[in-house]
VOKEVO-337039 format. One record per residue (C-alpha): residue number from 1; residue in three letters; x, y, z. Coordinates in pm, 1 decimal, padded with zeros to 6 digits. Example, Ala and Ser with C-alpha at 12.3 -4.5 7.8 and 13.67 -1.06 7.14 Angstrom:
! VOKEVO-337039
+-----+---------+----------+----------+----------+
! num ! residuo !       px !       py !       pz !
+-----+---------+----------+----------+----------+
!   1 !     ALA !  01230.0 ! -00450.0 !  00780.0 !
!   2 !     SER !  01367.0 ! -00106.0 !  00714.0 !
+-----+---------+----------+----------+----------+
***
This chain:
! VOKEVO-337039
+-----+---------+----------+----------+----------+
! num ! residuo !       px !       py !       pz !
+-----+---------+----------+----------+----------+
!   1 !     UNK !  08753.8 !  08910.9 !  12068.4 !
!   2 !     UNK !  08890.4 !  09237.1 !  12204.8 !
!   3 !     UNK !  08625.6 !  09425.5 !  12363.7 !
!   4 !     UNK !  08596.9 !  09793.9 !  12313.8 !
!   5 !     UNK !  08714.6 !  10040.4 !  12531.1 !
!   6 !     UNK !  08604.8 !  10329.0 !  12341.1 !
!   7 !     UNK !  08307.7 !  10615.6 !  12399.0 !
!   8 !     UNK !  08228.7 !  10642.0 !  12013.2 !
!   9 !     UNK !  08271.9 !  10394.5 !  11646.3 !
!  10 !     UNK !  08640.3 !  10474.8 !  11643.1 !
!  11 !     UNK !  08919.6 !  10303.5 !  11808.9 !
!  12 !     UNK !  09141.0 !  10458.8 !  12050.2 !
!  13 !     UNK !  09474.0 !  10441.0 !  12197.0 !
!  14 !     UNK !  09280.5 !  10286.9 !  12534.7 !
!  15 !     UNK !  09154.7 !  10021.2 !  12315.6 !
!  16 !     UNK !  09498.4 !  09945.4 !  12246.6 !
!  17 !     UNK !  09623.2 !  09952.3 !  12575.0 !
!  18 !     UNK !  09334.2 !  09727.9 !  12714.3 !
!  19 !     UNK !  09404.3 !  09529.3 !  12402.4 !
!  20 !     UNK !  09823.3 !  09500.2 !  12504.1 !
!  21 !     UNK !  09734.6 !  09455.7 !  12908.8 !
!  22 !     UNK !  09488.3 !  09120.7 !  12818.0 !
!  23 !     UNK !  09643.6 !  08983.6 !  12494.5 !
!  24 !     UNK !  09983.8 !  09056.1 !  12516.6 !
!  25 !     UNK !  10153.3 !  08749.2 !  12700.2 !
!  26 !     UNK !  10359.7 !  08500.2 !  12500.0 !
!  27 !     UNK !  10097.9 !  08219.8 !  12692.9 !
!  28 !     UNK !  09842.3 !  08387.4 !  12427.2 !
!  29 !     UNK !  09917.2 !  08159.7 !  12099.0 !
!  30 !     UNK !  09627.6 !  08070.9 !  11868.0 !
!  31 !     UNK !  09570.1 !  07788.2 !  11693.3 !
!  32 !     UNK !  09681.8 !  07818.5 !  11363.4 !
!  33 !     UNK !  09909.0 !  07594.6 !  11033.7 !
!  34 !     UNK !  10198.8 !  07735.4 !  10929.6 !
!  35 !     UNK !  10158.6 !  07670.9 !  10489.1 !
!  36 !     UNK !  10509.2 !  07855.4 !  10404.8 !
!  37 !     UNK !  10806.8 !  08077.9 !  10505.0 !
!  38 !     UNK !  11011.9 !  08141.6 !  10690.4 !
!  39 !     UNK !  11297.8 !  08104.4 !  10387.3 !
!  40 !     UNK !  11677.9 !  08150.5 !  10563.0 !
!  41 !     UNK !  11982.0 !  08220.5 !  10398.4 !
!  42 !     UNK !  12103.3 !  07880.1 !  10336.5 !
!  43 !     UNK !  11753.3 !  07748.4 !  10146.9 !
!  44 !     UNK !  11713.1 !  08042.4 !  09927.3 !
!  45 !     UNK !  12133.1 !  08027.5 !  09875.8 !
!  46 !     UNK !  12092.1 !  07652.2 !  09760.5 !
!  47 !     UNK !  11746.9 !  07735.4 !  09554.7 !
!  48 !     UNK !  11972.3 !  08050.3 !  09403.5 !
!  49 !     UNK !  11753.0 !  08306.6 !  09546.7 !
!  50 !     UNK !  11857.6 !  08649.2 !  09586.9 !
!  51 !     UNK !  11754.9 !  08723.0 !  09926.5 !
!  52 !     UNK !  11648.4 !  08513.6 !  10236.3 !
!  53 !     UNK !  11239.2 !  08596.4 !  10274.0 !
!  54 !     UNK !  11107.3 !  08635.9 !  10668.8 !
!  55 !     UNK !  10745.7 !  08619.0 !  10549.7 !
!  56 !     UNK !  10508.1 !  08340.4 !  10659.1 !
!  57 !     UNK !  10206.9 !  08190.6 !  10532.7 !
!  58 !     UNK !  09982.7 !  08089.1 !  10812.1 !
!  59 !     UNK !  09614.6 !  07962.4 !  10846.9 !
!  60 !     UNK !  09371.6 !  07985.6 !  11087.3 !
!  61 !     UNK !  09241.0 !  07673.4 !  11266.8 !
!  62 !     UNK !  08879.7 !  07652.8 !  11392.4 !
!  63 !     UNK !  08881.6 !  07998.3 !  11412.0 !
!  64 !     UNK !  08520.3 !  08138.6 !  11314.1 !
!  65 !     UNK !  08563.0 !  08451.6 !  11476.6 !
!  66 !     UNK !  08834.5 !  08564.8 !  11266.3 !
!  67 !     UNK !  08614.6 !  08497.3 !  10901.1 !
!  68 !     UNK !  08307.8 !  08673.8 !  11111.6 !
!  69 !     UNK !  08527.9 !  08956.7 !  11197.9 !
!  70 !     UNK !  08680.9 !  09002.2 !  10831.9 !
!  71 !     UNK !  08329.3 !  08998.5 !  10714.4 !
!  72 !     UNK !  08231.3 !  09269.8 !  10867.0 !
!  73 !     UNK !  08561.2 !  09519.7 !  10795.2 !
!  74 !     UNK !  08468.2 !  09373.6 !  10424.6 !
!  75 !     UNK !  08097.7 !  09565.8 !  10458.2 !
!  76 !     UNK !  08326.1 !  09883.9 !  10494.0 !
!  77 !     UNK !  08392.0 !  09910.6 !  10183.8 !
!  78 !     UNK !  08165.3 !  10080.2 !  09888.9 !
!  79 !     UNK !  08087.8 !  09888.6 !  09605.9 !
!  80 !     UNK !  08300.1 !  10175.5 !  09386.9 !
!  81 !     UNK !  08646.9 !  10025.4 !  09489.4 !
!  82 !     UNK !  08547.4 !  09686.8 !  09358.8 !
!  83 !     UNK !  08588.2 !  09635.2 !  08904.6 !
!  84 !     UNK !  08282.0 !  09539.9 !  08767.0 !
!  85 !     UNK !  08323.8 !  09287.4 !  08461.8 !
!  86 !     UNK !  08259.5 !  09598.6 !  08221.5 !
!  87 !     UNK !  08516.9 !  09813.3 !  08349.0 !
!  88 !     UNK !  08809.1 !  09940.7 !  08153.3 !
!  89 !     UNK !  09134.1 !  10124.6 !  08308.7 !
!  90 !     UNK !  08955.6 !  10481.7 !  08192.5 !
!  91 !     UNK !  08581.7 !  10400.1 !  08380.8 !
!  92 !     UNK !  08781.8 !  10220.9 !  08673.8 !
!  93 !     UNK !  09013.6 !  10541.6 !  08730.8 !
!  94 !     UNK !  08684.2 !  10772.4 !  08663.3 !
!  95 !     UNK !  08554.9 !  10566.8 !  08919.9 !
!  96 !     UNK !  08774.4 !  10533.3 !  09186.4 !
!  97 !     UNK !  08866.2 !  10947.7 !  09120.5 !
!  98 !     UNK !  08505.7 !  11036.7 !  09233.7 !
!  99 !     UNK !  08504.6 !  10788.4 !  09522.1 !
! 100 !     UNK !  08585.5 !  10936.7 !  09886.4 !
! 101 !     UNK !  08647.3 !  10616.8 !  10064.0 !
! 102 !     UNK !  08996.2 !  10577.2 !  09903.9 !
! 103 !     UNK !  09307.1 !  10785.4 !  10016.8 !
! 104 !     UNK !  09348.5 !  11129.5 !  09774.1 !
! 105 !     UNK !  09693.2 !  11133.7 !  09739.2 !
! 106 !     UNK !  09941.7 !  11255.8 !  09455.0 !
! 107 !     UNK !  10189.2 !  11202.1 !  09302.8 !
! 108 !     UNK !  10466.2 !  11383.9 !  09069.7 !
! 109 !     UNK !  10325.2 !  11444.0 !  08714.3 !
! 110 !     UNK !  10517.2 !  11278.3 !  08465.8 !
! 111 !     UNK !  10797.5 !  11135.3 !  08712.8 !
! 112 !     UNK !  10962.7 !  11426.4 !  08790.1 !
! 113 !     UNK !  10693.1 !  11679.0 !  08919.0 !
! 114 !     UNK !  10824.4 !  11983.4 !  08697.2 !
! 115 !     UNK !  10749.6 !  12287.9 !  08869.0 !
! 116 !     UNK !  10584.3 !  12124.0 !  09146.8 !
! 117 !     UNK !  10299.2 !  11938.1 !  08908.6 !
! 118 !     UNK !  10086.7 !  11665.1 !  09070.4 !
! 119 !     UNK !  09832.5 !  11438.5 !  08936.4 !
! 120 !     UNK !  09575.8 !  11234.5 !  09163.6 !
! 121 !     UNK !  09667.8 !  10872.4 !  09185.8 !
! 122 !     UNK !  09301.4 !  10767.5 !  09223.8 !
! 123 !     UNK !  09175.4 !  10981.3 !  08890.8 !
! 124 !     UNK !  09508.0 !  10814.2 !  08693.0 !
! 125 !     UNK !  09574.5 !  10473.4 !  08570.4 !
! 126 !     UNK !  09936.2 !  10469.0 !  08719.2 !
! 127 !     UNK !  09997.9 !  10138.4 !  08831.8 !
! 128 !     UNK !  10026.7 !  10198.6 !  09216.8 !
! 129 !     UNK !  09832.3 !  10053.8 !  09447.4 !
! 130 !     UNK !  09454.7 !  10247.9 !  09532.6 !
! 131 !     UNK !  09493.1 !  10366.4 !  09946.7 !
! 132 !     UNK !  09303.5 !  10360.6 !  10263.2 !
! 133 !     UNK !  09461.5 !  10440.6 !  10565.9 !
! 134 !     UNK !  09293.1 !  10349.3 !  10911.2 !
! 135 !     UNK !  09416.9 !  10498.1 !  11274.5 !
! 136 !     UNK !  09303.9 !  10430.6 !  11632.9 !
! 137 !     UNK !  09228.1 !  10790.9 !  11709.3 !
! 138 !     UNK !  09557.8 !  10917.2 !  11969.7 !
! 139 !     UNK !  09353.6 !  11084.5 !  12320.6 !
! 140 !     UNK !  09589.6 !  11345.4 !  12476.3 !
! 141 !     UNK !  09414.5 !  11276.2 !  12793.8 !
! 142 !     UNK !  09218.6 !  10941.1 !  12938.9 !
! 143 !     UNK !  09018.8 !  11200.9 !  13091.6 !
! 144 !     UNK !  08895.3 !  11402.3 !  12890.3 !
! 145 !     UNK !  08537.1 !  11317.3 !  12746.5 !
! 146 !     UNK !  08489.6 !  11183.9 !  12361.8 !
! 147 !     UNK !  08492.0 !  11441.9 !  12141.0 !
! 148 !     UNK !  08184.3 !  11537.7 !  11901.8 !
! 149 !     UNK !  08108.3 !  11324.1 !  11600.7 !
! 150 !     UNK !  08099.1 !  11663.0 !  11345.0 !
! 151 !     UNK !  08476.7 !  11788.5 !  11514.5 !
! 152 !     UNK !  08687.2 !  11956.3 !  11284.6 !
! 153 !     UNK !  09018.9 !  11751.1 !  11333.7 !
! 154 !     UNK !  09116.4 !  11419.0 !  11514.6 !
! 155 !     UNK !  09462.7 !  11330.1 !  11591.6 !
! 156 !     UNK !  09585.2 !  11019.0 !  11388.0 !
! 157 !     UNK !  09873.6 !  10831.9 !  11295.1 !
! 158 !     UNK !  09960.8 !  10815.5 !  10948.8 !
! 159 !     UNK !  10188.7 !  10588.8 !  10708.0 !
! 160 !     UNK !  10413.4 !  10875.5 !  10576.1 !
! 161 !     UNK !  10495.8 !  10773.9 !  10196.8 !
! 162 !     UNK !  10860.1 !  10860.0 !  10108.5 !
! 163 !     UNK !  10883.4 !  11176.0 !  09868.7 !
! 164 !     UNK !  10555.3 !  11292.7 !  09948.4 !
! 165 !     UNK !  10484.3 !  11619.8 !  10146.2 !
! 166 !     UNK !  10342.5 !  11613.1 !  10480.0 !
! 167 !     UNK !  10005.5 !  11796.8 !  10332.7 !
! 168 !     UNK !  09952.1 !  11456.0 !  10092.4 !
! 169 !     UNK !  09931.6 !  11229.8 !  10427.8 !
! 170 !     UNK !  09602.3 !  11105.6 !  10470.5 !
! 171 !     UNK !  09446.8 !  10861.3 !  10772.5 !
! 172 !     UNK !  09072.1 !  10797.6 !  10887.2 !
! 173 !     UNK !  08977.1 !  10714.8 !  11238.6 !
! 174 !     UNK !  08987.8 !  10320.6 !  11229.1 !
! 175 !     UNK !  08670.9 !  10168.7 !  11275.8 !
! 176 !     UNK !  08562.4 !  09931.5 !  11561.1 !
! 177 !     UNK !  08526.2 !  09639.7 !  11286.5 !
! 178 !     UNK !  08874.9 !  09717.5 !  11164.0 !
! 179 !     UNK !  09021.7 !  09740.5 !  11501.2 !
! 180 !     UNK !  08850.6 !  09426.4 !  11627.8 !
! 181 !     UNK !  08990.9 !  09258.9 !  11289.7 !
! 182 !     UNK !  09336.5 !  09367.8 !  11366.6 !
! 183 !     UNK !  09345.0 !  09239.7 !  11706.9 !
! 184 !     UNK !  09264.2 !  08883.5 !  11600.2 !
! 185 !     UNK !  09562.7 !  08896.2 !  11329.8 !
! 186 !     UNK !  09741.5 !  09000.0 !  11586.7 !
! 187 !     UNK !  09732.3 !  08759.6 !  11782.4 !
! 188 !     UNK !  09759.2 !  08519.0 !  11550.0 !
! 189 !     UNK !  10092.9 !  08621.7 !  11408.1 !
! 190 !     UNK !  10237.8 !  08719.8 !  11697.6 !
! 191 !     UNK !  10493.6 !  08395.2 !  11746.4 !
! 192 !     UNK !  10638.2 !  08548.1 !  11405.6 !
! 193 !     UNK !  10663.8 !  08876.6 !  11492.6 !
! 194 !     UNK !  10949.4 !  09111.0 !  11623.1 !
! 195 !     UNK !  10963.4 !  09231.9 !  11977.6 !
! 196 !     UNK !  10822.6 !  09545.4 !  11917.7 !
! 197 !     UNK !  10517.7 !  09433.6 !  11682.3 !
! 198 !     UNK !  10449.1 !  09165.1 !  11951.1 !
! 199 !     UNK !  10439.6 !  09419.1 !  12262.4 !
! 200 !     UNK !  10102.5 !  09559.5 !  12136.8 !
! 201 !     UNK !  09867.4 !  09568.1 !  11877.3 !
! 202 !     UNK !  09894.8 !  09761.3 !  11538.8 !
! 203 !     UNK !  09798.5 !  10094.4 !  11604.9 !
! 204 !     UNK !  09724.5 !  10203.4 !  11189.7 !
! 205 !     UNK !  09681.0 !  10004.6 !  10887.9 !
! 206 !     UNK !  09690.1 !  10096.2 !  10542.8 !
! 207 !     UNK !  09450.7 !  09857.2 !  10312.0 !
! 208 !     UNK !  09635.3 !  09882.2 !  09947.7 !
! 209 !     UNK !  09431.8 !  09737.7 !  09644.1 !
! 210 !     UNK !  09614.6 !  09620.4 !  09323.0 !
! 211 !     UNK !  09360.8 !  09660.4 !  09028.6 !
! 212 !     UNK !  09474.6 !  09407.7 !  08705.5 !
! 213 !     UNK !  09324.6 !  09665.7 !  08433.2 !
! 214 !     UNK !  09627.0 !  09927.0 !  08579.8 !
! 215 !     UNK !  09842.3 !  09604.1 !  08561.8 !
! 216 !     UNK !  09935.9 !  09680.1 !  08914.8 !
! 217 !     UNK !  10110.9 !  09435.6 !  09156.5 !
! 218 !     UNK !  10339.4 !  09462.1 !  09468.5 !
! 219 !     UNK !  10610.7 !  09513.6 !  09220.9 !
! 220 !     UNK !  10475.6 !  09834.8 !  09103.5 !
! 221 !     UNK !  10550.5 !  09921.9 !  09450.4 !
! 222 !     UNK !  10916.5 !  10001.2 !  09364.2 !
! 223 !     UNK !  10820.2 !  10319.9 !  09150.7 !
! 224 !     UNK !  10882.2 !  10606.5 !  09317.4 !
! 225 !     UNK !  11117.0 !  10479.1 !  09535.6 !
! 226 !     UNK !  10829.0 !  10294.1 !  09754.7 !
! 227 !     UNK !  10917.6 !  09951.7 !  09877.0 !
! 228 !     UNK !  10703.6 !  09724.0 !  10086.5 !
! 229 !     UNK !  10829.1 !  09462.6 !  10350.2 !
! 230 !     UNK !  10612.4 !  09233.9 !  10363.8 !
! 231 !     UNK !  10525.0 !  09120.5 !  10720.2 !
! 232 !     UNK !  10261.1 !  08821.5 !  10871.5 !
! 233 !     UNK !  10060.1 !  09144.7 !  11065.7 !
! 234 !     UNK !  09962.3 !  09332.7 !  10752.2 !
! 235 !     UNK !  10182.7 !  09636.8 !  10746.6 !
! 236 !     UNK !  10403.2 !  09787.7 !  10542.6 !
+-----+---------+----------+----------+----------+
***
């Protein structure tokens, strides 16, 4: 596992970079069982499929550092994101409106937003997905010492949802057990993975939960012109 380069319980860009100098290299292949995917043209022509699909389905093998390390990004979250077997769509979204973990962002009231209306995704029961964004916090300076704990802003990267307004962007500084997490996918997928994604590790991740009393799926993606390709490394 990726050691951490950091001063504080956030991850940093030198975390990535020590992360890219020692993992990198295409000799760095994990064990692992490919279950499904890729589909190419021809297949999904002959199967009458629409598209071709790039996605794979891989498992770990003898791997317990990667369950260990999902445990612990798991503890992250509060109880309040998870139904209870009492819940209905009205105490779920009362729920999950009062909870700060998730992402607060909007969306336009009614579809179309007339005169600028908004309504908060997490207080609704619209059938998009419930948010949290995670970024390695971006140093303007390797030398520069860690800033305080209680500081007022942090430079982050952020996964900028089309049609929403810079102000509804939202990102937390990723956690070490996040980050650590990320860098064992990583490495996992990377022999599936694009030149870029394999050049260094992800560097943000957005965590999107699909609750079945919304009736929300990656299909409900597609409202609001959202659309989600789905890649081995966990982003969209």
């Amino acid at each position: 596992m990726a050691a951490s380069q950091s001063a504080s319980q956030y991850a940093s860009l030198r975390d990535v970079e020590a992360a890219t100098e020692r993992f990198a290299g295409s000799q760095d292949v994990q064990p692992h069982e490919r279950l499904w995917g890729p589909v190419m043209e021809d297949v999904a022509s002959a199967r009458g499929a629409l598209a071709p699909a790039s996605s794979v389905l891989i498992r770990p093998v003898g791997d317990s550092q990667l369950e260990s390390a999902a445990a612990r990004a798991m503890a992250l979250f509060p109880d309040d994101v998870f139904p209870s077997a009492e819940d209905t769509a009205d105490t779920l979204a009362a729920r999950l409106g009062g909870c700060d973990f998730l992402d607060d962002i909007h969306f336009k009231k009614g579809g179309h937003g007339k005169g600028g209306a908004t309504t908060a995704i997490n207080m609704s029961k619209y059938r998009q997905p419930r948010r949290k964004t995670w970024s390695v916090e971006v140093d303007s300076s390797q030398d520069q010492p860690p800033e305080p704990e209680d500081q007022a802003s942090r430079a982050l990267f952020a996964y900028t949802q089309f049609g929403r307004k810079p102000s509804d962007w939202r990102s937390s500084p990723m956690p070490l057990e996040v980050w650590e997490f990320l860098v064992l996918v990583w490495r996992l997928a990377k022999p599936y993975l694009g030149a870029v994604s394999r050049a260094s590790p992800p560097t943000a991740v957005q965590v999107m939960m699909y609750y079945v009393l919304q009736r929300a799926g990656p299909a409900s993606l597609a409202h609001n012109g959202e659309y989600c390709s789905r890649r081995p490394h966990g982003q969209c």
